[in-house]
Backbone as XML, in Angstrom:
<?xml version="1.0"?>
<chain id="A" units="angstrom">
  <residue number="1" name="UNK">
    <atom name="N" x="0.839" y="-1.171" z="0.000"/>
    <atom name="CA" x="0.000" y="0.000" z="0.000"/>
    <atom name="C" x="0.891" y="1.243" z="0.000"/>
  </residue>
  <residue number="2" name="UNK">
    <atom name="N" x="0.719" y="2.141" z="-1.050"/>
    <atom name="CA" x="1.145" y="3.286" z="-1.379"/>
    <atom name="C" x="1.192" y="4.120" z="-0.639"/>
  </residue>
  <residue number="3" name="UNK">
    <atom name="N" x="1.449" y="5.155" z="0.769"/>
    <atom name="CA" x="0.906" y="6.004" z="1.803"/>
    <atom name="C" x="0.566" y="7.668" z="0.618"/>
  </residue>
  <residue number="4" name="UNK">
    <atom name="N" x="-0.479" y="8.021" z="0.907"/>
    <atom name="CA" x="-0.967" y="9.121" z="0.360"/>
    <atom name="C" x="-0.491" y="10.664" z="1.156"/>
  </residue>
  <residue number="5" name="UNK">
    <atom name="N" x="0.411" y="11.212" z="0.241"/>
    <atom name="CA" x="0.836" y="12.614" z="0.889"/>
    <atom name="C" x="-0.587" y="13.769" z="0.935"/>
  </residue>
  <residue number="6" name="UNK">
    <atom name="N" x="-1.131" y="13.999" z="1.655"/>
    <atom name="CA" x="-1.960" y="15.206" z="1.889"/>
    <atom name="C" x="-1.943" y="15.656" z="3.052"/>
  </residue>
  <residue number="7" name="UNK">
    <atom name="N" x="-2.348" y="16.925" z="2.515"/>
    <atom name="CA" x="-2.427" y="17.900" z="3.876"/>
    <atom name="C" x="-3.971" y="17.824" z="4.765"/>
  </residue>
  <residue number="8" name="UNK">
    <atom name="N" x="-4.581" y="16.691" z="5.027"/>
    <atom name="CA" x="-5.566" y="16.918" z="5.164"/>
    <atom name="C" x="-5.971" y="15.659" z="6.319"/>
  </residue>
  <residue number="9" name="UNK">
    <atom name="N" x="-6.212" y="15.779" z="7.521"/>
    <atom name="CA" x="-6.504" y="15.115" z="8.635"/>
    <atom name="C" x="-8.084" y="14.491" z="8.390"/>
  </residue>
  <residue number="10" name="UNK">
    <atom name="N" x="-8.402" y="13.182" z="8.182"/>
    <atom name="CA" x="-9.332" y="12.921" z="7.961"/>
    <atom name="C" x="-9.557" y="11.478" z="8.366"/>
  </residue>
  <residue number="11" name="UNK">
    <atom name="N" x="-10.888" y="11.245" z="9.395"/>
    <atom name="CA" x="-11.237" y="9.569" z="9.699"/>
    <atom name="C" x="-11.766" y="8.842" z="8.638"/>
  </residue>
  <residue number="12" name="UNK">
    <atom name="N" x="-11.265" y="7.660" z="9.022"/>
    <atom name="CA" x="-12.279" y="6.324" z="7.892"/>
    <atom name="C" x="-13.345" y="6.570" z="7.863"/>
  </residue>
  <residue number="13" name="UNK">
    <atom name="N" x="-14.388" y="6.772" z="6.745"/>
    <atom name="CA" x="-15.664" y="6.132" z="6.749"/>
    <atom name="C" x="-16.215" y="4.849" z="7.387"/>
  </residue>
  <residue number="14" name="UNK">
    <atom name="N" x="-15.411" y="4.283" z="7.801"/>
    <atom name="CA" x="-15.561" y="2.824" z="8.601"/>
    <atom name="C" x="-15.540" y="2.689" z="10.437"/>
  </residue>
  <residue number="15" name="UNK">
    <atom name="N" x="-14.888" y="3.870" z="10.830"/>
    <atom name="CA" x="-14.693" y="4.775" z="12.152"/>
    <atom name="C" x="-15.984" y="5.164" z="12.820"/>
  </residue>
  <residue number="16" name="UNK">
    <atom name="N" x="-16.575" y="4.697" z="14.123"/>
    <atom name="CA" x="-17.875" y="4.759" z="14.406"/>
    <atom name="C" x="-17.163" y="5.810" z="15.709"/>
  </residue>
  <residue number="17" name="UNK">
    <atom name="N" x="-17.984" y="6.309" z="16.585"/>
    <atom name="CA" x="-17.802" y="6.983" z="18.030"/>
    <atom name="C" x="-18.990" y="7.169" z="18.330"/>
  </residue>
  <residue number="18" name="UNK">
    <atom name="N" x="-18.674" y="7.135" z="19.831"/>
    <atom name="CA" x="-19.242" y="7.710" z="20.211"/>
    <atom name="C" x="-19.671" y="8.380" z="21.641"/>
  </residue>
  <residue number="19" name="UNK">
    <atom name="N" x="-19.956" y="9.142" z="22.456"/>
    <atom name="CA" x="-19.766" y="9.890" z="23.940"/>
    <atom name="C" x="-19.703" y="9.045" z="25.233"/>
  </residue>
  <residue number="20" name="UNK">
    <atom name="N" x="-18.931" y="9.364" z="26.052"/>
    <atom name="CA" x="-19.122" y="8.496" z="26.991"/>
    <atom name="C" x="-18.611" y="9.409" z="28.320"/>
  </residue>
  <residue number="21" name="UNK">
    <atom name="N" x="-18.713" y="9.043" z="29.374"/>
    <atom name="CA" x="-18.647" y="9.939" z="30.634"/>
    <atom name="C" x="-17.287" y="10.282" z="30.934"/>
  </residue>
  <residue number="22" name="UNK">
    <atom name="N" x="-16.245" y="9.868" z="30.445"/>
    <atom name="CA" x="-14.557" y="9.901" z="30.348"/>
    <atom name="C" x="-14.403" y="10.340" z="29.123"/>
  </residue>
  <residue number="23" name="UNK">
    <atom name="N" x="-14.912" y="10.839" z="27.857"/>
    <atom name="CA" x="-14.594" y="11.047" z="26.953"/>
    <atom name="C" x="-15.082" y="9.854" z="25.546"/>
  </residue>
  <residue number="24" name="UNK">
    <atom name="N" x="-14.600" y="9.092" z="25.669"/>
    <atom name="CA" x="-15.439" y="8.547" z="24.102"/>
    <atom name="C" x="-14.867" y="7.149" z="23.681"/>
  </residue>
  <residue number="25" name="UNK">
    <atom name="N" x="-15.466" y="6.726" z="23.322"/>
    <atom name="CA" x="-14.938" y="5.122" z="22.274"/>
    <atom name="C" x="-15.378" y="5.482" z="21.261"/>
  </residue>
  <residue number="26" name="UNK">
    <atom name="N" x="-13.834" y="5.250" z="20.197"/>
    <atom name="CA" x="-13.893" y="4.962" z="18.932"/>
    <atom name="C" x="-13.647" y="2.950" z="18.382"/>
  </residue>
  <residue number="27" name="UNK">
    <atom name="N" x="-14.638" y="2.806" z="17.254"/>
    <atom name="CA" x="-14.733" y="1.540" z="16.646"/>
    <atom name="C" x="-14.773" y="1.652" z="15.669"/>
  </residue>
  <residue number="28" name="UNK">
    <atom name="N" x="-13.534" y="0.737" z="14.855"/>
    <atom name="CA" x="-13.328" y="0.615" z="13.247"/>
    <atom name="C" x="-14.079" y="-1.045" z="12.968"/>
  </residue>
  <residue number="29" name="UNK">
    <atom name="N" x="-15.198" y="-0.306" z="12.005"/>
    <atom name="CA" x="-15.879" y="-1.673" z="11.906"/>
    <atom name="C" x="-15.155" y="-2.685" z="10.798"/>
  </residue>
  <residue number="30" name="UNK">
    <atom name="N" x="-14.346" y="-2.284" z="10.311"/>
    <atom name="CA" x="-13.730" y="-3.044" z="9.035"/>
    <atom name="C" x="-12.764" y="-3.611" z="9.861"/>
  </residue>
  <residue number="31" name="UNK">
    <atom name="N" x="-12.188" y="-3.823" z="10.874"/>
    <atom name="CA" x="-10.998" y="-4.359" z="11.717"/>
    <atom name="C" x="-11.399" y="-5.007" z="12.955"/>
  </residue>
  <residue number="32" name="UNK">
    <atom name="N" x="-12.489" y="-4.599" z="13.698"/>
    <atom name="CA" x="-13.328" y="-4.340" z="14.904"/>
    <atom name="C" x="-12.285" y="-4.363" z="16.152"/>
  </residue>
  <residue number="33" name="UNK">
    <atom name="N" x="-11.466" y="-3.200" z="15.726"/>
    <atom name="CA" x="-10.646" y="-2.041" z="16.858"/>
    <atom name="C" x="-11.398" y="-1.254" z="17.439"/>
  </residue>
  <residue number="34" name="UNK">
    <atom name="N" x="-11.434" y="-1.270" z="18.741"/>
    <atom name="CA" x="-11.801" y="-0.434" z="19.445"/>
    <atom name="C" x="-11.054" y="0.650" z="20.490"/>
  </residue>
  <residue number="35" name="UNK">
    <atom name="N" x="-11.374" y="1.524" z="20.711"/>
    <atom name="CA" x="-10.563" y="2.592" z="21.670"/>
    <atom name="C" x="-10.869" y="3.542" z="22.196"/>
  </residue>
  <residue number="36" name="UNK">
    <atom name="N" x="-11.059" y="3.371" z="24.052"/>
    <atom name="CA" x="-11.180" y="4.403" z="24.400"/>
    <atom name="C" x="-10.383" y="5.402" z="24.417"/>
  </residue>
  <residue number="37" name="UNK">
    <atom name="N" x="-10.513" y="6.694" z="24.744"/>
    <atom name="CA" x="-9.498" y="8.359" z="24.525"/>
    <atom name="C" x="-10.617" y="9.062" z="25.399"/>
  </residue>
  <residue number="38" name="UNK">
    <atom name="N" x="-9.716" y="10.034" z="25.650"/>
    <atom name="CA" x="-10.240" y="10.692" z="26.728"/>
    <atom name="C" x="-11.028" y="12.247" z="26.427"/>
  </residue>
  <residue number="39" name="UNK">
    <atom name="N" x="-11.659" y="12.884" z="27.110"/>
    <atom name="CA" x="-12.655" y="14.045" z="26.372"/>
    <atom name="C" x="-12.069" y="14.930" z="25.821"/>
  </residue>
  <residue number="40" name="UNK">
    <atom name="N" x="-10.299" y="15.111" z="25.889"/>
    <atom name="CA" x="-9.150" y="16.106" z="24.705"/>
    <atom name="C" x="-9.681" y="15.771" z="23.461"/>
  </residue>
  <residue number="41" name="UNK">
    <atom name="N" x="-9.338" y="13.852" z="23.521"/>
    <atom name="CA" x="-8.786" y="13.401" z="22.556"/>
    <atom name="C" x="-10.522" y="13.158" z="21.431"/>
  </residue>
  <residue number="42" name="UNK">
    <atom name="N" x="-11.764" y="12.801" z="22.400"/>
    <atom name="CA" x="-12.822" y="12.749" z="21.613"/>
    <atom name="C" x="-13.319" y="14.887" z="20.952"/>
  </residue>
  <residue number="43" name="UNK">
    <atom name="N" x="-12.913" y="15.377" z="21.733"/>
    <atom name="CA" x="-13.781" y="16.525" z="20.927"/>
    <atom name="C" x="-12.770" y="16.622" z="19.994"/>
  </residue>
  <residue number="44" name="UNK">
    <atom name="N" x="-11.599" y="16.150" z="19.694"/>
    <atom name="CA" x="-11.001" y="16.426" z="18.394"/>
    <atom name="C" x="-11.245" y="15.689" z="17.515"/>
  </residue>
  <residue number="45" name="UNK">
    <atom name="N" x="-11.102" y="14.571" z="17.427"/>
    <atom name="CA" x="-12.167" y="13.517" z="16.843"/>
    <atom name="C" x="-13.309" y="13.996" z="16.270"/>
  </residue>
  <residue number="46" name="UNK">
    <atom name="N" x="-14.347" y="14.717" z="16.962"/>
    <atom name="CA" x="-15.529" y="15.188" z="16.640"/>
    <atom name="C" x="-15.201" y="16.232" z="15.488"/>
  </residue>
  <residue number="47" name="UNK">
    <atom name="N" x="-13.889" y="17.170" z="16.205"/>
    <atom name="CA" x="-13.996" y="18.344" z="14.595"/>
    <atom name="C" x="-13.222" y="17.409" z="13.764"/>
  </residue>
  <residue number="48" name="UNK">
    <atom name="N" x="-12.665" y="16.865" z="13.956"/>
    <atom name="CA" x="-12.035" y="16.102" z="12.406"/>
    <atom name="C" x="-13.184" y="15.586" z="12.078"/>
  </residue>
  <residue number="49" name="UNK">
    <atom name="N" x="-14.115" y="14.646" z="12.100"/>
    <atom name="CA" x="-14.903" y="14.126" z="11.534"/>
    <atom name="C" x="-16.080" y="14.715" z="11.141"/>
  </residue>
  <residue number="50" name="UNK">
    <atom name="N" x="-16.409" y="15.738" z="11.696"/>
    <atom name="CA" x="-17.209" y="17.227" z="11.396"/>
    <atom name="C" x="-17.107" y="18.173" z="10.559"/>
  </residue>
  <residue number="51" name="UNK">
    <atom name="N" x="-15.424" y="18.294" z="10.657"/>
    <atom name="CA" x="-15.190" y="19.771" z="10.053"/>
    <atom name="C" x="-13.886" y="19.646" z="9.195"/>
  </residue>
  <residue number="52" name="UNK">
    <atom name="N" x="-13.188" y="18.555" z="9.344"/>
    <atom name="CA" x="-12.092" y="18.518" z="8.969"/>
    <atom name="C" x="-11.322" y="19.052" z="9.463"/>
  </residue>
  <residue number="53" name="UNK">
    <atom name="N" x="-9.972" y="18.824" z="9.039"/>
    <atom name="CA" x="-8.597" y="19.796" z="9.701"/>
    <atom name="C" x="-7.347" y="19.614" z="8.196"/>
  </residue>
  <residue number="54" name="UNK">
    <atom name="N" x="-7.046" y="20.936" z="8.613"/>
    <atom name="CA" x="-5.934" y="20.623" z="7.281"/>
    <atom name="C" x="-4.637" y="21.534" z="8.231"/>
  </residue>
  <residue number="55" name="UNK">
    <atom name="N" x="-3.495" y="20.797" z="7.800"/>
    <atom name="CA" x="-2.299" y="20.610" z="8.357"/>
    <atom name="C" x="-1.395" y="21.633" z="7.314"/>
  </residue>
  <residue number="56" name="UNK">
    <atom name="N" x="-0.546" y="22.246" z="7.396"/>
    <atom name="CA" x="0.325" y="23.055" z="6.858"/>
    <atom name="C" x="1.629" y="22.383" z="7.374"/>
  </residue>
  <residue number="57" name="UNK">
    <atom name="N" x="2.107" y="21.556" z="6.333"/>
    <atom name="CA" x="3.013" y="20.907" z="6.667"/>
    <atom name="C" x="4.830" y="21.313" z="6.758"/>
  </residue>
  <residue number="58" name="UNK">
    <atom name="N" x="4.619" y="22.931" z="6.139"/>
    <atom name="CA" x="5.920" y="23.846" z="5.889"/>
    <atom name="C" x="5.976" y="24.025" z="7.187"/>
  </residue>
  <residue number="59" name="UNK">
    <atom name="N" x="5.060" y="24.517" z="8.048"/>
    <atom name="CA" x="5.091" y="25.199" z="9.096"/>
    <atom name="C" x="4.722" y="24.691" z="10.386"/>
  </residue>
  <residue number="60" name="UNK">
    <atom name="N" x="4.089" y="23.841" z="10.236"/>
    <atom name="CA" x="3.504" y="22.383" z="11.181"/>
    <atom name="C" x="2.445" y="23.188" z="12.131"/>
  </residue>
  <residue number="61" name="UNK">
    <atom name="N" x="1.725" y="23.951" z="11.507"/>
    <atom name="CA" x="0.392" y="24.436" z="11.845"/>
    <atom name="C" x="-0.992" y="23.827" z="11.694"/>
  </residue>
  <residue number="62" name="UNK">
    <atom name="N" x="-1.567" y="23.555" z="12.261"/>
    <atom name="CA" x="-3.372" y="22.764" z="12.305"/>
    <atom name="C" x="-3.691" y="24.239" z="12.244"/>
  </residue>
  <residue number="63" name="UNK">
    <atom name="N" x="-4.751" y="24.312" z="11.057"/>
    <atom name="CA" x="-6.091" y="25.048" z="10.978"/>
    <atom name="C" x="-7.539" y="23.894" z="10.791"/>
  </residue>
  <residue number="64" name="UNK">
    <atom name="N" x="-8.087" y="24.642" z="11.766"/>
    <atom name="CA" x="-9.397" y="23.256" z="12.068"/>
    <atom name="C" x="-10.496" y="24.644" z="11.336"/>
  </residue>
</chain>
């Protein structure tokens, strides 16, 4: 598998979540990985999978 250069932070379509009282479980249904992360790590999750994020990789800046 080829790794794809983009500037662009983005989950699987296959990537489920969802809220939980510590922050969140994520589940990849094509693998059936699961993982909890904590409420940092789920509201970022949420804008990536919401809103996207794109990475400036000259400068190593996140604009969400």
């Amino acid at each position: 598998m080829k790794a794809v250069k983009s500037p662009y932070i983005s989950l699987s379509d296959s990537v489920r979540y969802r809220p939980e009282y510590f922050g969140g479980i994520l589940f990849d249904i094509s693998t059936g990985t699961m993982m909890d992360v904590d409420r940092e790590a789920y509201l970022l999750i949420e804008l990536i999978k919401n809103m996207g994020v794109f990475v400036n990789l000259k400068l190593g800046h996140i604009v969400i």
